[in-house]
N, C-alpha and C positions, 0 to 999 in steps of 0.2 A: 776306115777302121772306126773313124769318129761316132760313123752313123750306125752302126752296128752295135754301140754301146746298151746295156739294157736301161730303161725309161724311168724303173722302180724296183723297189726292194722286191716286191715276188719278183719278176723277173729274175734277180740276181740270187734268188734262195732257190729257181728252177735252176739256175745251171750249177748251183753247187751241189744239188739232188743228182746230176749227171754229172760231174766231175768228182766227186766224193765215191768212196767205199759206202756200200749201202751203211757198216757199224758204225763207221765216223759219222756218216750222213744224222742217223737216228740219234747218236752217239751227244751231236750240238744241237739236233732240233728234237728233240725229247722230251716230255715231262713224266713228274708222280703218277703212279697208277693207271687211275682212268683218263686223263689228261685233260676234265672238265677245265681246272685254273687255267691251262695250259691256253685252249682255245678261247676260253673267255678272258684270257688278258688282251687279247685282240679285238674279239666279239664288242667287248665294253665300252672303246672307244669311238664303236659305232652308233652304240646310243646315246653320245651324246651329244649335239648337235651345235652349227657356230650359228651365231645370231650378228652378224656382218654390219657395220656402220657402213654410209656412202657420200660421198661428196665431202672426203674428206683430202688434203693433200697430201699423198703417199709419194712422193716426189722422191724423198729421202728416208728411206726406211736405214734404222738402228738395230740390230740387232743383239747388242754385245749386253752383259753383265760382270759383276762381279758375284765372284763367290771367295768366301775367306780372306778378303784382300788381294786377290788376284784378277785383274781384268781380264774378261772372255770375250771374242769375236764374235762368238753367239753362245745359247743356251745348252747346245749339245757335249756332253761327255761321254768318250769312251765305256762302257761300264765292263766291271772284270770276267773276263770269262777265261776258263781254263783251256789248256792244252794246243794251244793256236797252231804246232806245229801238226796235227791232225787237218787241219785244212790249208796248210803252203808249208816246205821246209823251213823257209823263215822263220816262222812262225813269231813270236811277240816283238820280235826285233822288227817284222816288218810294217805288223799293225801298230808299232809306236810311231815308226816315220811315217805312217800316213796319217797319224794324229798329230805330228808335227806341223806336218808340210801345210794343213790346214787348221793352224795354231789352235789344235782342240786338245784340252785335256783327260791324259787318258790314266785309268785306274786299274795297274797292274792285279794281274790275281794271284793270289795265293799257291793257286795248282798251275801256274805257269809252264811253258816248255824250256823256257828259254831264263838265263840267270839273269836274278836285279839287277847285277852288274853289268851284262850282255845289253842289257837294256838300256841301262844310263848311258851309257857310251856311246850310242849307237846314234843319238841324236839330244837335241837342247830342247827342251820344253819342259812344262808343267805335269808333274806325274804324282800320284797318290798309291798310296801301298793297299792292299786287302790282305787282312790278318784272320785267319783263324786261331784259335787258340790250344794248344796241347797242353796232355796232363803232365807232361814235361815242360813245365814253362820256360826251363832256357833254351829249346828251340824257338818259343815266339821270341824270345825276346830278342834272339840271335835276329834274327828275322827285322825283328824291329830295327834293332842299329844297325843294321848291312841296310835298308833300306832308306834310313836318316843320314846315315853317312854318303848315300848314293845324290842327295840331293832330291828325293821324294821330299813330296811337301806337307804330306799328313796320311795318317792309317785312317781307313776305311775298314770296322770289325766287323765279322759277320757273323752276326748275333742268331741266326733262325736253324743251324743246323747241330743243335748239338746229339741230333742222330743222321745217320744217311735217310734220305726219301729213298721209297721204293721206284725205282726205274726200270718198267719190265722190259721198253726195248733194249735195253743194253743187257738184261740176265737173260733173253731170248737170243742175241746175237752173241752170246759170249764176248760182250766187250773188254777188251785188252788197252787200258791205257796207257799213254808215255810217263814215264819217270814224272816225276817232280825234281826238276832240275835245280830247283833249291833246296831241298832238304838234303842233295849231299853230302858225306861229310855232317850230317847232322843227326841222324839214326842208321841204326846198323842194316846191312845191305839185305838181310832176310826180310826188315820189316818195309825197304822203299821197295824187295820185288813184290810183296802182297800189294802194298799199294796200286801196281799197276796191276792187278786183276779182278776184275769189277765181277766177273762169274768163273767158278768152275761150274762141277756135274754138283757141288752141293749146292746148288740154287742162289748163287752167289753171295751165302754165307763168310767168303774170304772177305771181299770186300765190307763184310759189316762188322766182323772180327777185328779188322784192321781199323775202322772207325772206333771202334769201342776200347782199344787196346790203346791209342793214340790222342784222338778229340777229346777233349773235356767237356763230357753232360753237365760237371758240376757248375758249369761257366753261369754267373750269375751277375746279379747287379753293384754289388760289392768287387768285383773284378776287374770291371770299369778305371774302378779308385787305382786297384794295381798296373793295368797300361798307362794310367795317366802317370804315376809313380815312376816309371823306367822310358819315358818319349818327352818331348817339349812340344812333339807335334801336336796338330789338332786331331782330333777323332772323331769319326764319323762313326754312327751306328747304321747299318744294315741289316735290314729285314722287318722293318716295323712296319704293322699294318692298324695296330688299335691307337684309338685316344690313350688311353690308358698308360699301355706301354711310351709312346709320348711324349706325358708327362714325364714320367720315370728319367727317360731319358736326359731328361734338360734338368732336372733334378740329380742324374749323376754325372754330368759337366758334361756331356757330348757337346761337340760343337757345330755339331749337326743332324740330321737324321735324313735316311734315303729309304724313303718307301719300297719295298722290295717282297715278295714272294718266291725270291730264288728262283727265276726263270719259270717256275711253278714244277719244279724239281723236289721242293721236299713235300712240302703237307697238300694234297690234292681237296679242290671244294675250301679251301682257302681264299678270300677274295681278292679278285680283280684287283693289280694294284691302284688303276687310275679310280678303280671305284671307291677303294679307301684313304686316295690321298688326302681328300678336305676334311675328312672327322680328323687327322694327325695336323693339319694345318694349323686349324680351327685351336687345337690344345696347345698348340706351342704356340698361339698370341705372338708369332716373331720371333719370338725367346733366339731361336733358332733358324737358320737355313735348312729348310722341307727340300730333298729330292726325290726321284722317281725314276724306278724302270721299269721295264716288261709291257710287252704286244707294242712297243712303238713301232708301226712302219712308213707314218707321212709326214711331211710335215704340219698337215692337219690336226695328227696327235699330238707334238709337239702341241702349238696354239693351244689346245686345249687342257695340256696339263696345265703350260703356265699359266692360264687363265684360274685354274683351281687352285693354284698357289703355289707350284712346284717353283724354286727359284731358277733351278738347271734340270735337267732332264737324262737319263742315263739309257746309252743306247749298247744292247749287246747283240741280240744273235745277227742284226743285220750288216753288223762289221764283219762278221764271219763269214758271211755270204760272200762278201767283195773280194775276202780275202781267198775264198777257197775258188773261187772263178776266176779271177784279175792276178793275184796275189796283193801286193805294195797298192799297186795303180787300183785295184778292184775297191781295196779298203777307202782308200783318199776318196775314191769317185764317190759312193757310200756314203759319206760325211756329207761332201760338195752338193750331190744330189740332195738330204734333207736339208740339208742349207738355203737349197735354191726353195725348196717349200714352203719352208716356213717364211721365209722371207715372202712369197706370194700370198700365202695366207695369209698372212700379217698387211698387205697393202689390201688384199680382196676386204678384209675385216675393216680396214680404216684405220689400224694401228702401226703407228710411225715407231715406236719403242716395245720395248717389252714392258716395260712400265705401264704402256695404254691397254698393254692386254688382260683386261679386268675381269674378273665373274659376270659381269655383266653380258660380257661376249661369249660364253655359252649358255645350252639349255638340256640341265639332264634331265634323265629318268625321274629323279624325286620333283622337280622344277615342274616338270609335266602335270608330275599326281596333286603336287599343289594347288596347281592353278585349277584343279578341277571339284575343291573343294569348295 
């Protein structure tokens, strides 16, 4: 059975393409529009290239960090993605024990299948909330203390959707979502069954009805001030790609920022995250802990975020892979396997820590055009 395991993330994103409903399939590996961001969150990390030390002794490679005062085994976080039970019945309960089992921290979503409560229980580790915001803010806020009382350790907001992207595989396939299994009990039962339909015949108009009826556009930077107001957790902002925004950031007390393009789900031609994590690096001067997700699939791209500054790394569609093929075991294996990479990487490079893994040890795209001046 051992041997039969798959080698690498494609591998385990082909048997979830055959084990999945073609709409679920499309449903977790879909982006915006023309799905340019989409393919170039991958694409991007092929340009850019590792610059390996040698002779150096990788005997004992380290892996582990902190982040917010919590020590990590390694650099990889869970990152949140919806609906898990679309790819195993388990569904969030089962990709938390396999973030357990491999003491990585995972960061629940917002549109989960499965309840924060279902969650916390179900295993002992390090978990962080993902919040969106409603124009009814005592559902966040409900949200917020179900998820501080559960023993999460900070909100992660998600700053970049204050409209739905257009997702035409999901209005071509009439995609049919699961509940939001926490918003029970939290809005009336007409407005969670809209939520679960992403399309009818009117061009899936319901679904953006339902965002607009519910999400708050007006979410602004001044809002900030208001979750810090009703949490003592930390906050993370998500979805930041510019300098700019940033700054902002660290200026309205985040306690961190995670580089993100929403899987490349909302704004299409939107850039590559790992190509804009050093202009966001570069502005927080430290201030802050910098994260990053999207197109991870090696541990190759790991190395290379941290080398551009990322402090941890956030990984999402390829836990879904493990999870829709393996279920529990597929997700854990998922982890394990980039685990084992980076840690190769990391010894092939000469870098005994993540500490050693500096700028120095890659070479992008702009690094190129430099040198040729």
């Amino acid at each position: 059975m051992e041997n039969n395991l798959p080698v690498n993330i494609r591998e385990y994103q082909e048997l979830a393409k055959k084990a999945l409903p073609k709409m679920h399939y499309d449903y977790i590996n879909g982006g915006a529009e023309d799905e340019h961001t989409l393919r170039d969150n991958i694409a991007a990390y092929g340009r850019i290239l590792l610059r390996p030390r040698v002779l150096v002794d990788v005997s004992n490679i380290d892996m582990s960090i902190n982040l917010l005062g919590y020590d990590m085994p390694s650099p990889i976080i869970v990152a949140p993605t919806g609906s898990h039970k679309l790819a195993n019945p388990e569904g969030e309960v089962a990709t938390a024990r396999a973030a357990a089992s491999c003491n990585t921290l995972m960061v629940l979503s917002f549109s989960a299948s499965c309840k924060i409560e279902e969650v916390a229980s179900s295993c002992n580790a390090i978990r962080f909330y993902q919040l969106y915001v409603f124009k009814n803010r005592d559902v966040s806020a409900t949200l917020v203390r179900r998820a501080e009382s559960h023993g999460f350790k900070a909100i992660v907001l998600t700053v970049d959707t204050p409209m739905l992207g257009r997702r035409e595989a999901d209005i071509r396939n009439k995609m049919v979502a699961p509940a939001n299994a926490n918003l029970e009990g939290l809005m009336p039962i007409d407005d969670l069954d809209t939520a679960r339909i992403s399309h009818l015949q009117t061009g899936g108009s319901k679904l953006e009805k339902y965002a607009r009826d519910t999400l708050d556009p007006s979410l602004s930077w001044k809002d900030v001030e208001w979750l810090k107001s009703i949490t003592s957790l930390p906050i993370l902002l998500k979805g930041i790609v510019t300098a700019e925004d940033a700054r902002k950031a660290v200026e309205a007390g985040a306690a961190g920022i995670i580089v993100s393009n929403h899987g490349a789900r909302q704004l299409d031609y939107a850039p590559a995250t790992i190509s804009a994590l050093e202009e966001v690096v570069k502005a927080v001067v430290g201030a802050v802990p910098v994260l990053v997700d999207g197109g991870v699939r090696r541990g190759t791209d790991l190395l290379k975020a941290l080398a551009l500054g990322a402090r941890a790394v956030m990984v999402g569609r390829p836990v879904l892979y493990g999870l829709a093929a393996r279920g529990q075991a597929g997700a854990k294996h998922v982890i394990e396997m980039l685990n084992r990479e980076l840690e190769l990487a990391m010894a092939l490079c000469g870098c005994r820590s993540v500490a050693e893994i500096t700028r120095d040890r890659v070479q992008t795209e702009g690094d190129r055009f430099r040198s040729l001046l």
